[in-house]
C-alpha positions as CSV (number, residue, x, y, z in Angstrom):
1,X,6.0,63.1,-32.5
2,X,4.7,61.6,-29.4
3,X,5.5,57.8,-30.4
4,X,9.1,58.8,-31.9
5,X,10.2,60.5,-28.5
6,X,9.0,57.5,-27.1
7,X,11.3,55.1,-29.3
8,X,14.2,57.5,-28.6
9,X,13.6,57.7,-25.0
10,X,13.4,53.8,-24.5
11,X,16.4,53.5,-26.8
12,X,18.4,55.7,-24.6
13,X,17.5,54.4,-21.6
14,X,18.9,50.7,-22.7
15,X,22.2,52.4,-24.1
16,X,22.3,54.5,-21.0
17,X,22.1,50.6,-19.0
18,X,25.0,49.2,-21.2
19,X,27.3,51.8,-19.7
20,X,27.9,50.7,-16.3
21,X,28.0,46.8,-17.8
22,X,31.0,48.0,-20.6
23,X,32.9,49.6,-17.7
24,X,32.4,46.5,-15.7
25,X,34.1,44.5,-18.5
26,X,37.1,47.0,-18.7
27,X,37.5,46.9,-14.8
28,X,37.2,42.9,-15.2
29,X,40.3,43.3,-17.3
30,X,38.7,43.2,-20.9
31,X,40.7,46.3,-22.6
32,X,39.1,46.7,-25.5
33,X,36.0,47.7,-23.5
34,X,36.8,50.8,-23.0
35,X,36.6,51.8,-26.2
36,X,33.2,50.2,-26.4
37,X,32.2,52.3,-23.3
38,X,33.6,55.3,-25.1
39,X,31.4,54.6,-28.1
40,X,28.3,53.8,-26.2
41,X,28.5,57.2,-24.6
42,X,28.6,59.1,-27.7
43,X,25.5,57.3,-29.0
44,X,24.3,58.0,-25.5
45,X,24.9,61.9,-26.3
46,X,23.6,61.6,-29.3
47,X,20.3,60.0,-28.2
48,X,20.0,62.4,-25.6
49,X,20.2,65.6,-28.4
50,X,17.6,63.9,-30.4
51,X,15.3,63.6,-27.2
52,X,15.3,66.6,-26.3
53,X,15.2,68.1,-30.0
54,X,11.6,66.2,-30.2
55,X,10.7,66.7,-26.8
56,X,10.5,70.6,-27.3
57,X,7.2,70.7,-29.9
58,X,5.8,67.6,-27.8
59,X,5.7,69.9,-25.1
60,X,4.6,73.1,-26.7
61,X,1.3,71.1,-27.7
62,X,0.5,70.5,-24.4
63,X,1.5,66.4,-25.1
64,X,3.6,66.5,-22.2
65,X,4.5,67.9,-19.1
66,X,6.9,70.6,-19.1
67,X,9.4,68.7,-17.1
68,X,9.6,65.8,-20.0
69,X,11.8,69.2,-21.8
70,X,13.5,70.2,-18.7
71,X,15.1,66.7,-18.0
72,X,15.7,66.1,-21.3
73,X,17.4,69.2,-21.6
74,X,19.1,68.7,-17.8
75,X,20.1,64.9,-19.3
76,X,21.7,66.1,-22.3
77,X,23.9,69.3,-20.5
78,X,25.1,66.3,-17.8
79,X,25.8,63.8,-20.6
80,X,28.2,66.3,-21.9
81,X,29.7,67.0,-18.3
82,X,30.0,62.9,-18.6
83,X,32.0,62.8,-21.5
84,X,34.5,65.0,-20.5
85,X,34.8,63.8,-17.6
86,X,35.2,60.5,-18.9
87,X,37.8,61.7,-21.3
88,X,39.3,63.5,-18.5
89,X,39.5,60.4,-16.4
90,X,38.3,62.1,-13.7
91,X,36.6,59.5,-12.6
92,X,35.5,61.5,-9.0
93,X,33.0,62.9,-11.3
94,X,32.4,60.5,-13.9
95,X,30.7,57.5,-11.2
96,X,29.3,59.3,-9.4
97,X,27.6,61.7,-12.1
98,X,26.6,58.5,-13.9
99,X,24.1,57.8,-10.7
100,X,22.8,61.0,-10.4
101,X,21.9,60.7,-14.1
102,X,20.2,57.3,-13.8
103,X,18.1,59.3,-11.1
104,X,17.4,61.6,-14.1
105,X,16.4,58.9,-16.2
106,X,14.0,57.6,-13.5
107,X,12.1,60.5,-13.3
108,X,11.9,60.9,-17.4
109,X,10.8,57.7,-18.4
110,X,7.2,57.8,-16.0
111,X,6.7,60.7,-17.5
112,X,7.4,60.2,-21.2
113,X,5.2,56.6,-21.1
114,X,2.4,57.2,-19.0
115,X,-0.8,57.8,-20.6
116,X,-1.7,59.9,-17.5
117,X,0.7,62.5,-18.0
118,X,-1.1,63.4,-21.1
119,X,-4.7,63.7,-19.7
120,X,-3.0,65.7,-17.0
121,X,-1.7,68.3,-18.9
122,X,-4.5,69.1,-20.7
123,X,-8.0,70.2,-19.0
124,X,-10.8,68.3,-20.1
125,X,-13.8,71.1,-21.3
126,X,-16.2,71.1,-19.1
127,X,-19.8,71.2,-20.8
128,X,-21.5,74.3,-22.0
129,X,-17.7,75.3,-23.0
C-alpha cells in the first residue's frame, strides 16, 4: 500500500501545482480557464480522499509516521474549505488558503518519500530480543 500512496501522493502534488498556473491563465484573460481550474480542484479533492483513505492502514502498520495520516487528513478537510470557497468566490480565503495548503503539501511529501521515515518509525530489535 506503501508504493500506491506514493503514486497518489506525487500525483496530487503535480495537480495541486497546475492550480495556481490555471488561475493564472483565467487572470491573463483566458475564460475558459476557469472551468479548467474548477475541474482540477475536484480531481484535487478527489486525490486528496484517496490519499488519506490509503494513508490510514499505511500508518497502522507502523509504515509511516503518524503525521503522513494527520496531513492527509488536515489536506483533505482544507481542500474542501477550498472549494467552497472557490465556488463562493471568496477569494480572501481561497489565495490565501491555497498557500497555507502548499505549506501542507511541503511537509507531506518528505515524509511520504523518505526511506527514513520508515526506519524511524519502527525500532530496530536489539539482539537477544
Amino acid at each position: 500500500m506503501l508504493p500506491a500512496l506514493r503514486v497518489v501522493a506525487v500525483l496530487h502534488a503535480l495537480s495541486f501545482l497546475a492550480q495556481p498556473i490555471l488561475a493564472g491563465f483565467f487572470l491573463s484573460g483566458q475564460d475558459t480557464a476557469i472551468d479548467s481550474h474548477a475541474t482540477n480542484g475536484m480531481i484535487l479533492a478527489t486525490l486528496c480522499l484517496v490519499m488519506t483513505i490509503l494513508a490510514f492502514p499505511v500508518w497502522r502498520r507502523g509504515l509511516v509516521p503518524r503525521a503522513v495520516f494527520t496531513t492527509a487528513a488536515g489536506l483533505l478537510v482544507a481542500e474542501m474549505v477550498q472549494m467552497i470557497a472557490g465556488f463562493s468566490h471568496l477569494m480572501w480565503l481561497h489565495i490565501p488558503l491555497g498557500v497555507i495548503m502548499m505549506g501542507g503539501i511541503a511537509t507531506f511529501m518528505p515524509l511520504v518519500m523518505r526511506p527514513q521515515a520508515v526506519a524511524a518509525v519502527r525500532p530496530v530489535a536489539e539482539a537477544g530480543e
